[in-house]
C-alpha positions as CSV (number, residue, x, y, z in Angstrom):
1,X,67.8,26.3,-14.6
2,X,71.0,26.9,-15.3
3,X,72.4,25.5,-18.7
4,X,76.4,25.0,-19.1
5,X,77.5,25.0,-23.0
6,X,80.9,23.5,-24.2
7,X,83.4,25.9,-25.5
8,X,85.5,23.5,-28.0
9,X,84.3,25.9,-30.8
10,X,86.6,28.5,-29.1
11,X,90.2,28.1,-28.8
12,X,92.6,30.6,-27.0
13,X,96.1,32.0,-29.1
14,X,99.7,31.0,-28.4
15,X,102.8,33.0,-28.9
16,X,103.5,30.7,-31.8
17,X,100.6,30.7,-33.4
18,X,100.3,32.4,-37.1
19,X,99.5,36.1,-36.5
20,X,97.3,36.1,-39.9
21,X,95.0,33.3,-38.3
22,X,92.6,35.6,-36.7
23,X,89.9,34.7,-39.1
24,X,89.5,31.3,-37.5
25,X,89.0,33.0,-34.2
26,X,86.4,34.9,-35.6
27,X,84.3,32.1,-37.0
28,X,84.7,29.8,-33.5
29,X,82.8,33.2,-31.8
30,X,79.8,33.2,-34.2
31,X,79.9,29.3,-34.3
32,X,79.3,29.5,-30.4
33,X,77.1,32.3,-30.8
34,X,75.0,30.3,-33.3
35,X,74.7,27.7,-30.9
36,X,74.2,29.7,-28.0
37,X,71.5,31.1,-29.8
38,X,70.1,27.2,-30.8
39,X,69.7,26.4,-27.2
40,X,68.4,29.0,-26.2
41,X,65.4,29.2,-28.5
42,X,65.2,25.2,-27.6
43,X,65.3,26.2,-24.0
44,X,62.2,28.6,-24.5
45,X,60.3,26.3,-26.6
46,X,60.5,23.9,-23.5
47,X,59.0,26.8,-21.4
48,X,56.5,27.5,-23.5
49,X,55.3,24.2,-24.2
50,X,55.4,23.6,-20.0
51,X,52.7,26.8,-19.5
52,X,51.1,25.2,-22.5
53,X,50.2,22.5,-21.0
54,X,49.4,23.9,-17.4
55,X,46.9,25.9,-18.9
56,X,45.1,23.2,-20.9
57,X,45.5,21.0,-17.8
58,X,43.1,24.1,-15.9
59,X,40.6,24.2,-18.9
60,X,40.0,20.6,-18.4
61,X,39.4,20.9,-15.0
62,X,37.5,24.1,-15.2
63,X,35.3,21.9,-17.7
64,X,34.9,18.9,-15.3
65,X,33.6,21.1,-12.8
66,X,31.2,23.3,-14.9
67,X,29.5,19.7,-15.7
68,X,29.7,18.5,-12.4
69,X,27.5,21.6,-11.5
70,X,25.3,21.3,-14.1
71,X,21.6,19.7,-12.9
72,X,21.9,15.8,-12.9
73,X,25.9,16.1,-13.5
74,X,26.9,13.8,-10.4
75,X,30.0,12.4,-10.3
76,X,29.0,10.2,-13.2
77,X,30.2,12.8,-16.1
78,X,29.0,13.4,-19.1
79,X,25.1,12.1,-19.7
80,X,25.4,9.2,-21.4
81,X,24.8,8.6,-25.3
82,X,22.3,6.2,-24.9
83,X,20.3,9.3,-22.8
84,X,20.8,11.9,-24.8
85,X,20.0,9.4,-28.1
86,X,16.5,9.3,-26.3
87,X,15.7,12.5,-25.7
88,X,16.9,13.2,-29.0
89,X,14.2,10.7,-30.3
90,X,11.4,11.3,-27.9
91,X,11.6,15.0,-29.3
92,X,12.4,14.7,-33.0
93,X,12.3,11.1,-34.0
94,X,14.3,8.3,-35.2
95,X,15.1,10.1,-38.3
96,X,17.3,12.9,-36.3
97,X,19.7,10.4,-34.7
98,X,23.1,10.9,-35.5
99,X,24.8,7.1,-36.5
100,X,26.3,6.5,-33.2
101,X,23.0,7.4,-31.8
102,X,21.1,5.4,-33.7
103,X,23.5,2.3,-32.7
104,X,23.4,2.9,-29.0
105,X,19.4,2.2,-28.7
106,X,18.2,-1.0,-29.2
107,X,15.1,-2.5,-31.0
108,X,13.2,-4.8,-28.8
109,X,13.7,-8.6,-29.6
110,X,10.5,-9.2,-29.7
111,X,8.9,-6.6,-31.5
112,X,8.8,-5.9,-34.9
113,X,7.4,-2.4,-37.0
114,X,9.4,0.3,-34.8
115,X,9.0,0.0,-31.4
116,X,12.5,1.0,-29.9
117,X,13.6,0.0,-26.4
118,X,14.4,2.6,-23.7
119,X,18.1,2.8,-22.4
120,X,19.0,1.2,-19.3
121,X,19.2,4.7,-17.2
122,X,15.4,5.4,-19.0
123,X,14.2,2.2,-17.5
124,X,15.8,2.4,-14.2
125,X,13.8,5.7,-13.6
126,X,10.8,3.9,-14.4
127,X,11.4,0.8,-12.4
128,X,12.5,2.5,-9.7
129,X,8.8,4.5,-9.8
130,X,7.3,1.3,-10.2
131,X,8.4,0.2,-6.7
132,X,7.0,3.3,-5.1
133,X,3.6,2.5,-6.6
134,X,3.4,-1.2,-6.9
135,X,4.3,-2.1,-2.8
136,X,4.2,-5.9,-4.0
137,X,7.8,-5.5,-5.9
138,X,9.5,-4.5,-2.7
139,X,8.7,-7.5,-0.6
140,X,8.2,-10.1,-3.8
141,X,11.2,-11.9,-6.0
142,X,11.7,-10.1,-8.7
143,X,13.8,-12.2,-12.0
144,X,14.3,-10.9,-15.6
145,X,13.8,-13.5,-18.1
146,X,14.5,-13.9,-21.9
147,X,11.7,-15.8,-23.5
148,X,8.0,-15.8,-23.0
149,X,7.5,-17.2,-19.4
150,X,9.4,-19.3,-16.8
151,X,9.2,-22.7,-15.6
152,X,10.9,-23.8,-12.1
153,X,10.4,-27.4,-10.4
154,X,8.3,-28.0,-7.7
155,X,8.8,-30.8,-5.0
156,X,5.2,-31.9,-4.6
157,X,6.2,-34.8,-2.4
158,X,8.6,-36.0,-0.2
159,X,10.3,-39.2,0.6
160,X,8.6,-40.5,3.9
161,X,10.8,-43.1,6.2
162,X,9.5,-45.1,8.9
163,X,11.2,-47.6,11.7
164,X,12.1,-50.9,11.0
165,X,13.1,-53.6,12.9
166,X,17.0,-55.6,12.1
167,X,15.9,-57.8,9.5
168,X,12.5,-56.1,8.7
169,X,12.0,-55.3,5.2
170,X,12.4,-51.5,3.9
171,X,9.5,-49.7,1.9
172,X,10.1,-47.9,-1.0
173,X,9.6,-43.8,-1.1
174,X,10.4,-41.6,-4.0
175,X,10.2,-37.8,-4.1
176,X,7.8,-36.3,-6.6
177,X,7.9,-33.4,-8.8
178,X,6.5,-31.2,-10.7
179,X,6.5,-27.6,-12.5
180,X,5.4,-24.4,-11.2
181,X,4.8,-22.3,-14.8
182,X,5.0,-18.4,-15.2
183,X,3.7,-17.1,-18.2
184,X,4.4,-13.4,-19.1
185,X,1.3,-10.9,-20.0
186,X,1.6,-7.5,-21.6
187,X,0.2,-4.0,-21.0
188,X,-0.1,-1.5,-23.2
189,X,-1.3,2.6,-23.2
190,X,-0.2,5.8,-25.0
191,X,0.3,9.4,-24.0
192,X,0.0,12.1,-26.5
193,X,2.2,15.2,-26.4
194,X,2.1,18.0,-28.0
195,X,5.0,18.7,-30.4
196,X,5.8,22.2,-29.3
197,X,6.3,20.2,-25.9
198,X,8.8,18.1,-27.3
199,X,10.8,20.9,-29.7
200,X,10.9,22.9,-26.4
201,X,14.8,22.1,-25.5
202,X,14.3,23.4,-22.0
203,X,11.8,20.6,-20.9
204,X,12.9,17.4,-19.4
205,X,10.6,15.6,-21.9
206,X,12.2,11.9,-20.3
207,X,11.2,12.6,-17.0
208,X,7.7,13.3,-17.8
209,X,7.4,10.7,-20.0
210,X,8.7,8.5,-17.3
211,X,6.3,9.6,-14.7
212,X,3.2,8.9,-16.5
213,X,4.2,5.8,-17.5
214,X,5.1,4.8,-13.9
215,X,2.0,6.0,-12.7
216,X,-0.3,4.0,-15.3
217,X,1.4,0.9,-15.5
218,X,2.4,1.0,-11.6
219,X,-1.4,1.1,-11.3
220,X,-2.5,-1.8,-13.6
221,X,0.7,-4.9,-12.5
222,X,-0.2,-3.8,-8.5
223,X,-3.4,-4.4,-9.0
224,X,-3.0,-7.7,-11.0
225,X,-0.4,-8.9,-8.1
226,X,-2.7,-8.8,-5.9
227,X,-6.3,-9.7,-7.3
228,X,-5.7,-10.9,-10.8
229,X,-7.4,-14.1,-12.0
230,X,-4.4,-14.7,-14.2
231,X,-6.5,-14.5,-17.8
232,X,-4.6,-12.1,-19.7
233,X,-2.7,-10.8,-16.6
234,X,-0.6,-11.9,-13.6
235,X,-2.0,-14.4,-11.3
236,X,-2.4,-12.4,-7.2
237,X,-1.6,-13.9,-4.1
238,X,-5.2,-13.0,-2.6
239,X,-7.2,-14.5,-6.2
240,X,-4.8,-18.1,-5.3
241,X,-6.9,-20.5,-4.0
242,X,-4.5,-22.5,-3.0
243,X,-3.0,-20.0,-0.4
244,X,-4.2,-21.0,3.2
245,X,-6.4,-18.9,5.0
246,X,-7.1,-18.4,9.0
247,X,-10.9,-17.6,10.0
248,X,-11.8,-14.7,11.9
249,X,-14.8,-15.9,13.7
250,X,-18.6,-14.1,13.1
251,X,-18.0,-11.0,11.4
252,X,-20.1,-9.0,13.5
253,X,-17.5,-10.0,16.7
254,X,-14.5,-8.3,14.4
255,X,-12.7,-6.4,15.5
256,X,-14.3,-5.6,18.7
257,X,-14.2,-9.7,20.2
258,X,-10.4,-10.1,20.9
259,X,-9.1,-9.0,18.0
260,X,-5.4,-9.5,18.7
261,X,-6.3,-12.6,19.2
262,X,-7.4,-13.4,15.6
263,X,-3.5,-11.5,14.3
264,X,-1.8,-14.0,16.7
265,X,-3.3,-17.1,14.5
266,X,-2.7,-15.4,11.5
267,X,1.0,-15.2,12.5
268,X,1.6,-18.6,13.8
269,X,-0.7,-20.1,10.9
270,X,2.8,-20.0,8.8
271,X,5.9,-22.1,9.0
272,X,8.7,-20.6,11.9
273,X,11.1,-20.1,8.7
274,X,8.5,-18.0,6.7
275,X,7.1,-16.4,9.6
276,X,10.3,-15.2,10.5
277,X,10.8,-13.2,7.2
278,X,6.9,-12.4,7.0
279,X,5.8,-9.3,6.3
280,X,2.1,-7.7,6.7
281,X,-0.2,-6.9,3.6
282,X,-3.2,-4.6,4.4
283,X,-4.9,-1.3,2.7
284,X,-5.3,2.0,4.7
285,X,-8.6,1.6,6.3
286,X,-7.5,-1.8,7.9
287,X,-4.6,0.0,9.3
288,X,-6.3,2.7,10.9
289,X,-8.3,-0.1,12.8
290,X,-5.2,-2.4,13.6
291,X,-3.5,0.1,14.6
292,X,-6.2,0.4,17.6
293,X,-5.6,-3.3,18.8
294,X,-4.2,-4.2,22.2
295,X,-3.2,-7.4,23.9
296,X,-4.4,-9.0,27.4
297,X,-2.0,-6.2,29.0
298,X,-3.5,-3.4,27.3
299,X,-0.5,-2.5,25.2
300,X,-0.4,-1.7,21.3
301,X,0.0,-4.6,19.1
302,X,0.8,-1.8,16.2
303,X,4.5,-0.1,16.8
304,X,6.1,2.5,14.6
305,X,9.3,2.3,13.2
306,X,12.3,2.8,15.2
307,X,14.2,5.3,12.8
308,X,13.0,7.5,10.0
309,X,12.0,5.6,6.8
310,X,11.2,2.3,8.6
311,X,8.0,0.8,8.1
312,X,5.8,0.2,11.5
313,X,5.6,-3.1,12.4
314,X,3.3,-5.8,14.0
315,X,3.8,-8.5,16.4
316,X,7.6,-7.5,15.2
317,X,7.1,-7.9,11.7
318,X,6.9,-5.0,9.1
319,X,3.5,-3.8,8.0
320,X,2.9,-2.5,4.1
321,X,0.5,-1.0,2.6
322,X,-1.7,-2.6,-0.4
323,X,-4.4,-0.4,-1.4
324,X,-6.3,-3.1,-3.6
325,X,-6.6,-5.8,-0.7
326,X,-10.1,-5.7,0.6
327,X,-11.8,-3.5,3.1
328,X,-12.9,-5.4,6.4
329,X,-16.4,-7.2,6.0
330,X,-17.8,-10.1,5.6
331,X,-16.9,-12.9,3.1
332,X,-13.8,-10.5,3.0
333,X,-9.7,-11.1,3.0
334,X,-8.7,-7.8,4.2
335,X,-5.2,-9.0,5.9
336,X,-2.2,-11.0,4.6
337,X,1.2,-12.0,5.8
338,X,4.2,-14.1,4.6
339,X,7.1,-14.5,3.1
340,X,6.8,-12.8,-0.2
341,X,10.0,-13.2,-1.2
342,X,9.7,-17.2,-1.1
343,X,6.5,-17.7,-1.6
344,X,5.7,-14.8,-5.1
345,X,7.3,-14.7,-7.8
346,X,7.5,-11.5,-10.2
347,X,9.2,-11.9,-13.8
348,X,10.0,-9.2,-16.3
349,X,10.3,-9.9,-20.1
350,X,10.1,-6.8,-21.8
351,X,10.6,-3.6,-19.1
352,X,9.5,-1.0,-21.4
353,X,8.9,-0.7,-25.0
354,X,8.0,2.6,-27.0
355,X,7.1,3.2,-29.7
356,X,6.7,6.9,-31.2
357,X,3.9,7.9,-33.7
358,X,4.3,11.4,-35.4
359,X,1.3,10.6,-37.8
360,X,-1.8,9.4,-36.5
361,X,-2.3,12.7,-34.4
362,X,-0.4,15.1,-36.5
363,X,-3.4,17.6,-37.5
364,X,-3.9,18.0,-33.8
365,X,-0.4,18.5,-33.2
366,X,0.3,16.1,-31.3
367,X,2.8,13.1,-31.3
368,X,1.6,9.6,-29.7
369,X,3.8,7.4,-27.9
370,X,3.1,4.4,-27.6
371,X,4.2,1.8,-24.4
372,X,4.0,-1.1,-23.6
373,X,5.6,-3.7,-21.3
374,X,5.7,-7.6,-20.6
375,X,5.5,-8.8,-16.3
376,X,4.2,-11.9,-15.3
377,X,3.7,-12.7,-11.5
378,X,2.3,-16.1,-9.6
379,X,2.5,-17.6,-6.0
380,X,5.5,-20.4,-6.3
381,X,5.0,-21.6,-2.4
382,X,1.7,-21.3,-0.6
383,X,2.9,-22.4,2.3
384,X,4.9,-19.1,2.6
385,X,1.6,-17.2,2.9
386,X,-1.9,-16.9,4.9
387,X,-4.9,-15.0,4.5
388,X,-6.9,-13.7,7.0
389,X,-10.5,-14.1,5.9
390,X,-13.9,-12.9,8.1
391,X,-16.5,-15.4,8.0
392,X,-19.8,-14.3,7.3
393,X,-22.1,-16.0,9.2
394,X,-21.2,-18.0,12.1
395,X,-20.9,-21.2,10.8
396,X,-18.4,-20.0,8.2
């Protein structure tokens, strides 16, 4: 860049002017000299403070891309507060979180003496585990609810009219309701680590945590969704007896007396509007024999999904699998389909609690945590469902 300076701080001589004035030429050349020199150190200041800035501008991005290869980095950034809050107290305690740690986890609402709630990304990893154990949560409503249970109406009747003649007189019809009632239940369990587990930096002490915890509690709400009796636990779909039910025939004639047959009832037993959302509910070893049923032409009532990661379906709708349903005998359910999504409900009050305990197991060195969570499940429609249940003798 070139810079152009103003010379009014030197003037030229004349014929006329005093001979003995030289001095004041002298002092315009270092007065422009001064300033000469003034802008130029300004001038180099400006360059400096240019590469300055170019090079903190590369450390930031040299940064950015060191976390963004880091395991886990993603293009969300830095691990979040709340995370690392955590870990800090999975491994150390409550006593070791800094103050803005401390005030990014949250005590449940419910809970008093130390429990502390997980943080949203430490819950989402469990939830998300949940669903790959507890089959029932993909295909069921799932709400989050702040108090103890929920209550929705329920139309239990509807207004009926009939045909009348010009002057005939009208009846009278009302619509009735009532209250379909969800109460929440919790479960509970602890896992004991060992504290040279949790001191060792280099361990991913969450995930653990968070698998077990998947694992157990994955394996105690899918079984209560599906056969609970609803006494300190969720109500199941297969324990409701209000949930309709299509008979099989003899059970020594299933599945080897028209079997397809018996799937084809099962499937039209439901409303067109469920049916068309329905999906199958069966456990492995009722799989491997519907998977060996065939029409009147001979073909496979059982297809597999058309891409990768699809479920298989039958008579077009998708097929899951529920290990707890029942295996295929007599006085057995071992089949259901519907529309989960309408006709089961799944509430969540508390996702997950813990609590840690340094004490109670410190001569054995080991630290309990303690878990627990509050879920609540119940069949809202029956309609939405049927059961498929093999009669024992042949009179039923």
């Amino acid at each position: 860049m070139t810079k152009h300076f103003p010379m009014s701080a030197l003037e030229t001589k004349s014929a006329t002017d005093d001979p003995q004035d030289e001095g004041g030429v002298e002092k315009a050349l270092a007065d422009l000299t001064s300033e000469f020199k003034a802008r130029s150190d300004a001038l180099a200041l400006e360059v400096k403070g240019a590469k300055d800035e170019a090079k903190a501008a590369k450390d930031r991005a040299d940064a950015l891309e060191l976390r963004l290869n880091r395991p886990g980095g993603g293009a969300g950034g830095e691990t979040p507060i709340e995370a690392k809050a955590f870990g800090v107290y999975l491994r150390k305690g409550r006593d070791f979180l800094a103050d803005d740690e401390s005030k990014s986890l949250r005590i449940a609402d419910d809970v008093a003496g130390g429990y502390l709630r997980a943080p949203d990304d430490f819950v989402g990893e469990v939830l998300k585990q949940l669903v790959e154990f507890s089959p029932v949560r993909q295909v069921a409503r799932v709400t989050q609810i702040g108090v103890s249970g929920a209550r929705m109406p329920k139309r239990t009747g509807t207004p009926t009219a009939r045909w009348v003649d010009e002057t005939e007189d009208r009846s009278e019809t009302e619509m009735a309701y009532g209250q379909v009632l969800i109460p929440t239940h919790e479960a509970a369990c602890f896992i004991d680590v060992s504290q040279q587990l949790l001191e060792d930096a280099a361990f991913n002490v969450d995930a653990e945590v968070a698998q077990d915890l998947a694992e157990e509690f994955a394996r105690l709400e899918a079984d209560a969704f599906v056969l609970g009796n609803g006494l300190k636990k969720p109500m199941g779909f297969m324990a409701d007896a209000e949930v309709p039910f299509v008979r099989t025939g003899h059970a020594s004639n299933f599945p080897t007396s028209h079997p397809g047959d018996v799937l084809v009832d099962v499937f039209y037993g439901l409303k067109s509007a469920y049916a068309r959302n329905g999906t199958w509910g069966m456990n492995r070893r009722t799989m491997a024999v519907v998977r060996k049923m065939k029409d009147g032409q001979g073909q496979y009532l059982w297809q597999e999904g058309l891409a990768a990661g699809q479920p298989p379906t039958l008579l077009g709708r998708p097929v899951v699998e529920m290990p707890e349903m029942d295996d295929i005998g007599a006085g057995k359910e071992p089949i259901v389909f519907g529309d989960f999504n309408a006709g089961y409900r799944v509430i969540d009050r508390v996702a997950l609690a813990l609590l840690r305990d340094p004490y109670t197991q410190a001569t054995k060195g080991l630290v309990r945590m303690h878990a627990r969570r509050r879920t609540g499940g119940a069949v809202v429609k029956p309609e939405a469902l049927v059961k498929l249940r093999v009669e024992a003798n042949p009179g039923g």
